[in-house]
C-alpha positions in Angstrom: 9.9 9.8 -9.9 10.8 5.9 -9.0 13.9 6.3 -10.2 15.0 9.3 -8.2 13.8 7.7 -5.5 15.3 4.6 -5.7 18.8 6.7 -6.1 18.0 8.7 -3.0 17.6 5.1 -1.0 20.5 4.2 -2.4 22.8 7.2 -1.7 21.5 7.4 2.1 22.1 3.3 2.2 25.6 4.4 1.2 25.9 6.8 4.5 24.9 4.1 6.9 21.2 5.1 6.6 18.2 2.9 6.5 15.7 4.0 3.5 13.0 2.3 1.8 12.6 3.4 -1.8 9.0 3.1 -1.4 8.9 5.9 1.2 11.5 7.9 -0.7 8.7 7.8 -3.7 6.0 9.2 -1.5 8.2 11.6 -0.1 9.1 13.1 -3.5 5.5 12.8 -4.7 4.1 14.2 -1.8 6.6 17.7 -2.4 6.0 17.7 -5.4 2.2 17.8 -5.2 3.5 20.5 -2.7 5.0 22.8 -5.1 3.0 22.0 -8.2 0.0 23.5 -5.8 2.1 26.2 -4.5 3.2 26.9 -8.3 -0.5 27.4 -9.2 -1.3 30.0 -6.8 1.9 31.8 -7.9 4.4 31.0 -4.8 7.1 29.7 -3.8 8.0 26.3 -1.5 11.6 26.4 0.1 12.6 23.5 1.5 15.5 22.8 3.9 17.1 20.0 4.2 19.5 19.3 7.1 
């Protein structure tokens, strides 16, 4: 999961943005604690991203 984060920092870094990898990481873990509890009640999760 650290590396996708640290990707995710790095491709907003590239549009001008300010990201820390750390709080991609707990973004990302935090959704997907999301949808691993959503999987295990058998639903869904959409997620919109604008």
């Amino acid at each position: 999961m650290r590396d996708l984060a640290e990707s995710w920092s790095a491709h907003c870094a590239e549009d001008g943005e300010v990201s820390d990898a750390e709080v991609a990481d707990a973004i990302l873990g935090d959704l997907a604690a999301l949808v691993s509890g959503a999987r295990q009640q058998s639903q869904g999760v959409y997620c919109w991203v604008a």
